[in-house]
mmCIF file of the N, C-alpha and C atoms, coordinates in Angstrom:
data_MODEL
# 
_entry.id   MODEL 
# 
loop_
_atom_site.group_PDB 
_atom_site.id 
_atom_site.type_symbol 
_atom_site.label_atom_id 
_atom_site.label_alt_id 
_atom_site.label_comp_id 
_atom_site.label_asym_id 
_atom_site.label_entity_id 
_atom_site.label_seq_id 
_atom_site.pdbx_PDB_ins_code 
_atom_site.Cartn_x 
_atom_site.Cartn_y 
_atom_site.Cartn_z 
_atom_site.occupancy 
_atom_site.B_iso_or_equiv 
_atom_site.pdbx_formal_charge 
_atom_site.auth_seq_id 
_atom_site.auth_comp_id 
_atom_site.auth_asym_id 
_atom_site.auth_atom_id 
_atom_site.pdbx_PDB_model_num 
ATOM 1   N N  . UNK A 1 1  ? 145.646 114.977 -140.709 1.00 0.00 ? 1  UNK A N  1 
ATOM 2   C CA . UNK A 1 1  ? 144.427 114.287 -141.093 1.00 0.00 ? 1  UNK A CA 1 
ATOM 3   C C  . UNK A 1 1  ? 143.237 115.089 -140.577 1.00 0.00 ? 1  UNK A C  1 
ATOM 4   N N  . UNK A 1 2  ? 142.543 115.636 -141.335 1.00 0.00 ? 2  UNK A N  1 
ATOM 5   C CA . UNK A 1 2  ? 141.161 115.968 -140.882 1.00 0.00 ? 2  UNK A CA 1 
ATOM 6   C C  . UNK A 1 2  ? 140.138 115.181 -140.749 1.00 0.00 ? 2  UNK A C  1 
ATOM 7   N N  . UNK A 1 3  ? 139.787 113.984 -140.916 1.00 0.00 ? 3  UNK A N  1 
ATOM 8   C CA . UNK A 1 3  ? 138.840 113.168 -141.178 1.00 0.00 ? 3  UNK A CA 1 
ATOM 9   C C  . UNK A 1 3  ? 138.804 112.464 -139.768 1.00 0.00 ? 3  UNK A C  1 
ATOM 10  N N  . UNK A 1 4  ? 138.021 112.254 -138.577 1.00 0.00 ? 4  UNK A N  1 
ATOM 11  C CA . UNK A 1 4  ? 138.297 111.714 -137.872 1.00 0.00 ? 4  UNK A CA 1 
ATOM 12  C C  . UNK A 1 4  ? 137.787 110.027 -137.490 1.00 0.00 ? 4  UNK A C  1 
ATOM 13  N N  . UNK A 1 5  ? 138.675 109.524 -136.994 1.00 0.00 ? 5  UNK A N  1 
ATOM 14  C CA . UNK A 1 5  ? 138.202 108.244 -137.102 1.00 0.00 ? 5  UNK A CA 1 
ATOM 15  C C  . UNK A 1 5  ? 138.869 106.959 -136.129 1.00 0.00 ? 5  UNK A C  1 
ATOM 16  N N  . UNK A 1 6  ? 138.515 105.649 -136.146 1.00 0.00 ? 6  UNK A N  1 
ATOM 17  C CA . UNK A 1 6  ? 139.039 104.668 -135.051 1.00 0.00 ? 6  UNK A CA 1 
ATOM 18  C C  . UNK A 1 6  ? 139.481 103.888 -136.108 1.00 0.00 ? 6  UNK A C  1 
ATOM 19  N N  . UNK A 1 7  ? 141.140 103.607 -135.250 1.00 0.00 ? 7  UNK A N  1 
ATOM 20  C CA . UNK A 1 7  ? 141.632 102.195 -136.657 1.00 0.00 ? 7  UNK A CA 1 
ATOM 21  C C  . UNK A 1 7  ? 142.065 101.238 -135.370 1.00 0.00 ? 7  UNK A C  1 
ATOM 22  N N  . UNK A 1 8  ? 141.774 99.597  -135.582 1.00 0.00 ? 8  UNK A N  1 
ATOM 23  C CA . UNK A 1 8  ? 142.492 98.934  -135.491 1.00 0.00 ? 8  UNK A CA 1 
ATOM 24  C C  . UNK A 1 8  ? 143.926 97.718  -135.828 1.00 0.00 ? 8  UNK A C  1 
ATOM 25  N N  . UNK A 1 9  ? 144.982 97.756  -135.581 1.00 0.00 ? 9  UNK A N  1 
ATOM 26  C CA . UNK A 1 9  ? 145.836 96.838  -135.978 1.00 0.00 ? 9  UNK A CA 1 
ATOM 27  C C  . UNK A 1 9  ? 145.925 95.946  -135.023 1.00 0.00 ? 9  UNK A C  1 
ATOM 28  N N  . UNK A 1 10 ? 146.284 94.775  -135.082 1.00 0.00 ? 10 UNK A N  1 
ATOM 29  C CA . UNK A 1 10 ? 146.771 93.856  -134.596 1.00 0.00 ? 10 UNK A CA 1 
ATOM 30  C C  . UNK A 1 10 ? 147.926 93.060  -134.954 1.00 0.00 ? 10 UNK A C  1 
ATOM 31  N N  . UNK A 1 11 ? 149.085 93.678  -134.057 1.00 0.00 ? 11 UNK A N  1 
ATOM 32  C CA . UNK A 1 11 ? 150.683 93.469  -134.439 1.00 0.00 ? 11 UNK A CA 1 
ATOM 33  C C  . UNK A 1 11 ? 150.976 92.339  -133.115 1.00 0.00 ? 11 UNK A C  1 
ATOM 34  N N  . UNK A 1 12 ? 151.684 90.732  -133.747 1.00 0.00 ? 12 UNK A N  1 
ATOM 35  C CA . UNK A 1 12 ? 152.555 90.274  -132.445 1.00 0.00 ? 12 UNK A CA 1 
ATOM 36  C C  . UNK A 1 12 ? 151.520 90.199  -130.954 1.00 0.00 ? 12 UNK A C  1 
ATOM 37  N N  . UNK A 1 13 ? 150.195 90.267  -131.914 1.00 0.00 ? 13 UNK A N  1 
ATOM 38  C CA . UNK A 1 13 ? 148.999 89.138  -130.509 1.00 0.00 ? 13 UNK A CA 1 
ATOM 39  C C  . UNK A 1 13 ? 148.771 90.810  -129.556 1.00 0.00 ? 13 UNK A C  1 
ATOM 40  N N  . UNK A 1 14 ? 148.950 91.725  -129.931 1.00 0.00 ? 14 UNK A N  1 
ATOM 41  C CA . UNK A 1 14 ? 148.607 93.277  -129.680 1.00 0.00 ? 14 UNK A CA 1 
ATOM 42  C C  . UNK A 1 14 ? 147.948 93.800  -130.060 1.00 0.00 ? 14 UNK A C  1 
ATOM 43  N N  . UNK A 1 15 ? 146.432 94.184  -129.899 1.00 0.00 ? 15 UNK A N  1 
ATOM 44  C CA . UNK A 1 15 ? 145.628 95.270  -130.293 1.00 0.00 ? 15 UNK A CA 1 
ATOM 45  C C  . UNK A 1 15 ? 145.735 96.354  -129.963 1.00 0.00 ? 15 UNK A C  1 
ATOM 46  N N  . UNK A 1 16 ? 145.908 97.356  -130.985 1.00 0.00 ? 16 UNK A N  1 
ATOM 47  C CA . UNK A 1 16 ? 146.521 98.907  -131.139 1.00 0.00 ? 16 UNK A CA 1 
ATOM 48  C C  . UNK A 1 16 ? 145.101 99.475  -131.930 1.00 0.00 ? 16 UNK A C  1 
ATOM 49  N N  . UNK A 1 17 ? 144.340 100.304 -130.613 1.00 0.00 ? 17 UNK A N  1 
ATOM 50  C CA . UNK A 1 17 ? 143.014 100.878 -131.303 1.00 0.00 ? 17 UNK A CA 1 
ATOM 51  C C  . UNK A 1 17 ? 143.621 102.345 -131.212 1.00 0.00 ? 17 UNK A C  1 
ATOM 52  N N  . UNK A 1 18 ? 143.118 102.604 -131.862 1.00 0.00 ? 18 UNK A N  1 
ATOM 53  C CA . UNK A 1 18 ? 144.214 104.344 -132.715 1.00 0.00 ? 18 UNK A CA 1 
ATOM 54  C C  . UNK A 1 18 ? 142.708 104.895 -132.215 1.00 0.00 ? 18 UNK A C  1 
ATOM 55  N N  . UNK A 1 19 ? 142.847 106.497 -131.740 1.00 0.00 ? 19 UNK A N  1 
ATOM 56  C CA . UNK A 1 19 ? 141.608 107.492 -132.325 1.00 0.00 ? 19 UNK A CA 1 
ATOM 57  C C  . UNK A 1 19 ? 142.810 108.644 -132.910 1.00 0.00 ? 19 UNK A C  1 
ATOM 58  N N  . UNK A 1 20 ? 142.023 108.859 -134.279 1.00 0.00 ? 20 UNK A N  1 
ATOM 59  C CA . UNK A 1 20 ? 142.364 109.531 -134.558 1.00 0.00 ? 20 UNK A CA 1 
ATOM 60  C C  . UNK A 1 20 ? 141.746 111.242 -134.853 1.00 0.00 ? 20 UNK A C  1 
ATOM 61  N N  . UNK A 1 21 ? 141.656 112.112 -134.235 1.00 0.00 ? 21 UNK A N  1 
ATOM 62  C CA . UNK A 1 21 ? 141.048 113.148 -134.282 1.00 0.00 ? 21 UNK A CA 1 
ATOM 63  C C  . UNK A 1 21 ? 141.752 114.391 -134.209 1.00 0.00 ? 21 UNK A C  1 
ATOM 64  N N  . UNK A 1 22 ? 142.967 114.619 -134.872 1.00 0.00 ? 22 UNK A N  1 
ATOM 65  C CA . UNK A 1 22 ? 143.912 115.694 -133.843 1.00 0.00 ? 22 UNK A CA 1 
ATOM 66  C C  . UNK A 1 22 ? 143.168 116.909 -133.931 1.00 0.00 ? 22 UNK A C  1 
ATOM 67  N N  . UNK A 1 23 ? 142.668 118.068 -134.950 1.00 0.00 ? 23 UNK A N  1 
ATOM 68  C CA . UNK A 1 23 ? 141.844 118.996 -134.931 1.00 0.00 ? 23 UNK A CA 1 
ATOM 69  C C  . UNK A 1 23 ? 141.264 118.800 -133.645 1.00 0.00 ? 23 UNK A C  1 
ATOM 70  N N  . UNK A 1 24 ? 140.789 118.332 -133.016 1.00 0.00 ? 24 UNK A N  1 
ATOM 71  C CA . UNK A 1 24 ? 139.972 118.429 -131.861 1.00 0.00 ? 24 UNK A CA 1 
ATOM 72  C C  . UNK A 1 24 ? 140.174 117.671 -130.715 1.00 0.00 ? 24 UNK A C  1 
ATOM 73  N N  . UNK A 1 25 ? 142.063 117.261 -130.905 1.00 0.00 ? 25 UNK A N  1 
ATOM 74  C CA . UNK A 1 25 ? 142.887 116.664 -129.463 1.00 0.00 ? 25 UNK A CA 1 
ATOM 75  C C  . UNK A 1 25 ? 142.210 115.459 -129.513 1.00 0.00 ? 25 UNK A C  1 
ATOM 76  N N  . UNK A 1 26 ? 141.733 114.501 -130.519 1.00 0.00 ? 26 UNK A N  1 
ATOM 77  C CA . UNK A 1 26 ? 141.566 113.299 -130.162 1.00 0.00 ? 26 UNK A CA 1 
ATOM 78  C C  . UNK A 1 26 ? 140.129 113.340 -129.564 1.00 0.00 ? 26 UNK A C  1 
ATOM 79  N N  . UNK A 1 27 ? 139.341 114.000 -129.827 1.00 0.00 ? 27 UNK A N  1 
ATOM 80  C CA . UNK A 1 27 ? 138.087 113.753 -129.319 1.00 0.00 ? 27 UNK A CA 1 
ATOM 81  C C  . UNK A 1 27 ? 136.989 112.651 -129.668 1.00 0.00 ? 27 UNK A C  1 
ATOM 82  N N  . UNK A 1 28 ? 136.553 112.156 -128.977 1.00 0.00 ? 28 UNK A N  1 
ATOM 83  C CA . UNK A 1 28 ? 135.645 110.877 -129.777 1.00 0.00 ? 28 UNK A CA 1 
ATOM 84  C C  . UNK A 1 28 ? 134.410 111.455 -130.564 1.00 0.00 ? 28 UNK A C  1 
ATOM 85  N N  . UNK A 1 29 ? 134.128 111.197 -131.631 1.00 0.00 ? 29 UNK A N  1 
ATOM 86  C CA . UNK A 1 29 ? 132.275 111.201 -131.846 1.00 0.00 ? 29 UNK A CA 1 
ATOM 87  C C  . UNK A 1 29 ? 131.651 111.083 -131.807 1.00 0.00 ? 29 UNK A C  1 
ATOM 88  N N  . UNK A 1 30 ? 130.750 110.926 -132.911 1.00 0.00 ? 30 UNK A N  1 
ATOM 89  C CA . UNK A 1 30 ? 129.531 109.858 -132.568 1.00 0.00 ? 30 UNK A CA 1 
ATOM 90  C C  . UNK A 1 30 ? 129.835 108.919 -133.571 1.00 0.00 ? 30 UNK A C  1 
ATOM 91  N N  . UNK A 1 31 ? 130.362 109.083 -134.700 1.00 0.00 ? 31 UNK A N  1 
ATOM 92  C CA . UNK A 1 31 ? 131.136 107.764 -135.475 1.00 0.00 ? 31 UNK A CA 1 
ATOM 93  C C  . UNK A 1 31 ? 131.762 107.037 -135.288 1.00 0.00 ? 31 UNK A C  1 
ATOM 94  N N  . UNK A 1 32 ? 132.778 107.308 -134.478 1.00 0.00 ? 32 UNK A N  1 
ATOM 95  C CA . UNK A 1 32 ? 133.721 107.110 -133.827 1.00 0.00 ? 32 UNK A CA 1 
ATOM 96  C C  . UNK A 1 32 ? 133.477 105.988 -132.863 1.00 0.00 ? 32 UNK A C  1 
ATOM 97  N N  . UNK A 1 33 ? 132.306 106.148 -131.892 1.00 0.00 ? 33 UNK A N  1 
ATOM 98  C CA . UNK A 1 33 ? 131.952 105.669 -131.026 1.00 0.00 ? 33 UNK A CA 1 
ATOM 99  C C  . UNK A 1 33 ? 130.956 104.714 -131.415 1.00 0.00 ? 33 UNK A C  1 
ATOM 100 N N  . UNK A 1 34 ? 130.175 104.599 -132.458 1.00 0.00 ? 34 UNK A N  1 
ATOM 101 C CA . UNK A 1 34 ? 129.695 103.552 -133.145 1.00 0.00 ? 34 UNK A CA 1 
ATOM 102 C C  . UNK A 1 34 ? 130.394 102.709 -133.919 1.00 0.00 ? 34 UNK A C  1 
ATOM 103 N N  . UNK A 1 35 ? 131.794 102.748 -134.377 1.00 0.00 ? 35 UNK A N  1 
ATOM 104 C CA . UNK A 1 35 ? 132.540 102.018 -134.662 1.00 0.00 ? 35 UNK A CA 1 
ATOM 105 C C  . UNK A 1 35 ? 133.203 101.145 -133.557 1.00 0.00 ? 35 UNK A C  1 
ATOM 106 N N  . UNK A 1 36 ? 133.358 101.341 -132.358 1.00 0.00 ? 36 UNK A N  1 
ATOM 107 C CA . UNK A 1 36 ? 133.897 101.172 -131.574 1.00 0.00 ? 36 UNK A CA 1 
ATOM 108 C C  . UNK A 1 36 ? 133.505 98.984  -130.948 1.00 0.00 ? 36 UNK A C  1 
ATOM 109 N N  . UNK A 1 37 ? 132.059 98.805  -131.051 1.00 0.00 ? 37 UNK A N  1 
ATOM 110 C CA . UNK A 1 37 ? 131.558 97.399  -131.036 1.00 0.00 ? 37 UNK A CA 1 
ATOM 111 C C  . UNK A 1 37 ? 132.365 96.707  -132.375 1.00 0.00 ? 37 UNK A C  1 
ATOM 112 N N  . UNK A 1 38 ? 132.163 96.998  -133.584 1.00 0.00 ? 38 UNK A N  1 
ATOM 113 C CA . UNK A 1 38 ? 132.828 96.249  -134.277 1.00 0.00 ? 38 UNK A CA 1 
ATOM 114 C C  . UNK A 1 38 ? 134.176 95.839  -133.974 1.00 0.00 ? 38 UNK A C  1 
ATOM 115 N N  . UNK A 1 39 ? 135.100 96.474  -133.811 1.00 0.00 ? 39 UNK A N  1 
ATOM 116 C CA . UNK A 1 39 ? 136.669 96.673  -133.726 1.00 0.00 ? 39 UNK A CA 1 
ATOM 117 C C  . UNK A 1 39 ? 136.961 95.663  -132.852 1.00 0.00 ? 39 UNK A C  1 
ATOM 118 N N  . UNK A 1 40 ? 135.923 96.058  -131.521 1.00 0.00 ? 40 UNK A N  1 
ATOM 119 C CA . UNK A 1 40 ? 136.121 95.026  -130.117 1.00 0.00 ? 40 UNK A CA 1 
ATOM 120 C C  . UNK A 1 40 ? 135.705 93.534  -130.430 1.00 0.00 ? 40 UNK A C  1 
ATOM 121 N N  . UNK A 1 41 ? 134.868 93.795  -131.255 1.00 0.00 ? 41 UNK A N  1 
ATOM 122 C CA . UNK A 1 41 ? 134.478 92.056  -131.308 1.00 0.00 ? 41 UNK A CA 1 
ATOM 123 C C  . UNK A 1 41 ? 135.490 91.590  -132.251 1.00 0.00 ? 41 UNK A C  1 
ATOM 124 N N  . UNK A 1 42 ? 136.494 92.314  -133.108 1.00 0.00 ? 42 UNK A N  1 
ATOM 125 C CA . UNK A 1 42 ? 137.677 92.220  -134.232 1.00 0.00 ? 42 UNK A CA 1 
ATOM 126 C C  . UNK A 1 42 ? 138.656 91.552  -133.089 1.00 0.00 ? 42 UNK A C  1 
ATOM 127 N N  . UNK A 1 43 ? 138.360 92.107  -132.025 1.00 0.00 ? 43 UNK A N  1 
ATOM 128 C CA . UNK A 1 43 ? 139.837 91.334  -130.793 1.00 0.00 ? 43 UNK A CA 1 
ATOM 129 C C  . UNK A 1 43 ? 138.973 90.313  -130.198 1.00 0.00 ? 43 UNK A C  1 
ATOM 130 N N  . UNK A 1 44 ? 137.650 90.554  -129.609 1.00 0.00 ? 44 UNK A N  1 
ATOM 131 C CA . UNK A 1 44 ? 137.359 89.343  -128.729 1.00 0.00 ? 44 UNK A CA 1 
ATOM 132 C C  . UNK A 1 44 ? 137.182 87.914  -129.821 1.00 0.00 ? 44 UNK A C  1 
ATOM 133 N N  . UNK A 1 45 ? 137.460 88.139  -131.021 1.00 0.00 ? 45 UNK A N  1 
ATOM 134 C CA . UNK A 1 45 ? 137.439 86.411  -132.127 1.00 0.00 ? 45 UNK A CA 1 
ATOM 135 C C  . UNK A 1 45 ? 138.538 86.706  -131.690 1.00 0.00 ? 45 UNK A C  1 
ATOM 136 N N  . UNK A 1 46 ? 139.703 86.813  -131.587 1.00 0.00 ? 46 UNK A N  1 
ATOM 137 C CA . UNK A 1 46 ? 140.814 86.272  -131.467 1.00 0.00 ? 46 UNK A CA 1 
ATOM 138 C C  . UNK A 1 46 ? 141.520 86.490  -129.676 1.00 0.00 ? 46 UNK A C  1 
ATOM 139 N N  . UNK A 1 47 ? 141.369 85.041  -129.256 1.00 0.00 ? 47 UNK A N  1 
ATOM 140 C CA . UNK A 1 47 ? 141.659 85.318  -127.562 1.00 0.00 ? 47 UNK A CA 1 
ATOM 141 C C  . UNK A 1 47 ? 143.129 85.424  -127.472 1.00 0.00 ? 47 UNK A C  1 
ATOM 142 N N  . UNK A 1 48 ? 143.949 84.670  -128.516 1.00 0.00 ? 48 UNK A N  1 
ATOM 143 C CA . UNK A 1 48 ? 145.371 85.047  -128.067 1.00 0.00 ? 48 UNK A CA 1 
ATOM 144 C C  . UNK A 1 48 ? 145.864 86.641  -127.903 1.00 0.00 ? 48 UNK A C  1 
ATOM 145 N N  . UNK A 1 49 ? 144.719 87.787  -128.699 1.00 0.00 ? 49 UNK A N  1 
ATOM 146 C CA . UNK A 1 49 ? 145.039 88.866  -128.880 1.00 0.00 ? 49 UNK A CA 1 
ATOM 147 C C  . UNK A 1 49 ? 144.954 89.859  -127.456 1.00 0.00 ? 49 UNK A C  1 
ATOM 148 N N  . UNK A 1 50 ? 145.945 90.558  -126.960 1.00 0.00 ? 50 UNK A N  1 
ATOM 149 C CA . UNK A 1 50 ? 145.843 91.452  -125.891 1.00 0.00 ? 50 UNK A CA 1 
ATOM 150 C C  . UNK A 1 50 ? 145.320 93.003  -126.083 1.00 0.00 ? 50 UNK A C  1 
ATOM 151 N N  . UNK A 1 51 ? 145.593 93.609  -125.200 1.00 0.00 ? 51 UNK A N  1 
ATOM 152 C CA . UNK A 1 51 ? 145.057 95.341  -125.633 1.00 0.00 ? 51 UNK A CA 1 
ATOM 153 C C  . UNK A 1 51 ? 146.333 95.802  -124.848 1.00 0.00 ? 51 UNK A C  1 
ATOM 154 N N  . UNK A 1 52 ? 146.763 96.895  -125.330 1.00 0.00 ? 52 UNK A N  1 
ATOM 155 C CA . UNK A 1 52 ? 147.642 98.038  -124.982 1.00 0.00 ? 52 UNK A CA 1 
ATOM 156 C C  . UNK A 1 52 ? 147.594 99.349  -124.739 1.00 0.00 ? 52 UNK A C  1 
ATOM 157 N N  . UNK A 1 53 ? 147.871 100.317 -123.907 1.00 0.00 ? 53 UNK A N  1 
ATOM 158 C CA . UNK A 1 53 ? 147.015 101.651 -123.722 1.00 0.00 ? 53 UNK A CA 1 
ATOM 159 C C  . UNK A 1 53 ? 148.574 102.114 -123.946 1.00 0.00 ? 53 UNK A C  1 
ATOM 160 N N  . UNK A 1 54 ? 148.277 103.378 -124.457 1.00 0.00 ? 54 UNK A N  1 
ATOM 161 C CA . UNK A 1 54 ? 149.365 104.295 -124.565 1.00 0.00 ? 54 UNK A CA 1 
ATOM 162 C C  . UNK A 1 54 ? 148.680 105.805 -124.380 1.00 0.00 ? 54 UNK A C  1 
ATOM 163 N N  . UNK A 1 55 ? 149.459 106.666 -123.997 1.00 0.00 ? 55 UNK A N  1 
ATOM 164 C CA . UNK A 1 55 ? 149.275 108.302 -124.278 1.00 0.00 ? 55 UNK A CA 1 
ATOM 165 C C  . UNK A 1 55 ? 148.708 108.568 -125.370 1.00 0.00 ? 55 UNK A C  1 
ATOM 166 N N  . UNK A 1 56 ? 147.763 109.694 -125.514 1.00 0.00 ? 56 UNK A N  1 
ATOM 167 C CA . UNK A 1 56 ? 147.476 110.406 -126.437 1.00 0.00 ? 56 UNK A CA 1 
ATOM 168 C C  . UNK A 1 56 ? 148.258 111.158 -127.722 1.00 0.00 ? 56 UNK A C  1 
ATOM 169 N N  . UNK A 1 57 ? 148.438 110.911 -129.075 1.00 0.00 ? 57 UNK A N  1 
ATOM 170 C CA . UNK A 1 57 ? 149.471 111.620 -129.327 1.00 0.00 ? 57 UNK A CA 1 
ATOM 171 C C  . UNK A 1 57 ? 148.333 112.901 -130.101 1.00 0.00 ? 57 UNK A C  1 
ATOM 172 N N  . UNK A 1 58 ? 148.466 114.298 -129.560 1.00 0.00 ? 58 UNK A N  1 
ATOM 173 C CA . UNK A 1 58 ? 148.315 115.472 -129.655 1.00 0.00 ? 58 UNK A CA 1 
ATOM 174 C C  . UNK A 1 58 ? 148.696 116.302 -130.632 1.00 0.00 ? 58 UNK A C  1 
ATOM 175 N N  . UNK A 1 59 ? 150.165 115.885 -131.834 1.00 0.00 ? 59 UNK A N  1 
ATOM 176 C CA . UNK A 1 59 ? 150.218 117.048 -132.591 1.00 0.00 ? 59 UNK A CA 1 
ATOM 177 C C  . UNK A 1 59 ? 150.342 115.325 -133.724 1.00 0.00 ? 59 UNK A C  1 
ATOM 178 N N  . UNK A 1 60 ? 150.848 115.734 -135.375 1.00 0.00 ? 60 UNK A N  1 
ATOM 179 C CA . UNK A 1 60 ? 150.968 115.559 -136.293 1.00 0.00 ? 60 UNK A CA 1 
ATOM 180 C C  . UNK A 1 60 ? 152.162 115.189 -136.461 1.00 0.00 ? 60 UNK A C  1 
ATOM 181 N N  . UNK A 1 61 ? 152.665 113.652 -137.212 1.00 0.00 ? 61 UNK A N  1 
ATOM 182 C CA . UNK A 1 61 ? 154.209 113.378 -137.397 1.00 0.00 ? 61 UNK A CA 1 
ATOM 183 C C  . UNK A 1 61 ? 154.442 113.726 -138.668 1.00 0.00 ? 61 UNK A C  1 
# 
């Protein structure tokens, strides 16, 4: 993917905020980072929903 960008899902009361940037190891932007209020207020309407941190993934599946 060249296009870089923030996705959220919400799987099983889990918020999974993705960056996606690999060209540049996941680096944030400035798009990126202005997207970032929306998404959060996408979890704080829903309180049953948690957050999850995982590793960076670095190459392409």
């Amino acid at each position: 993917m060249s296009e870089a960008r923030v996705t959220l899902a919400i799987v099983d009361g889990i918020a999974h905020l993705t960056f996606d940037h690999l060209r540049r190891m996941n680096a944030i932007t400035a798009s990126m980072w202005q997207s970032l209020p929306g998404l959060l207020a996408e979890v704080a309407a829903q309180p049953e929903t948690r957050a999850e941190k995982r590793a960076p993934r670095l190459t392409e599946e």
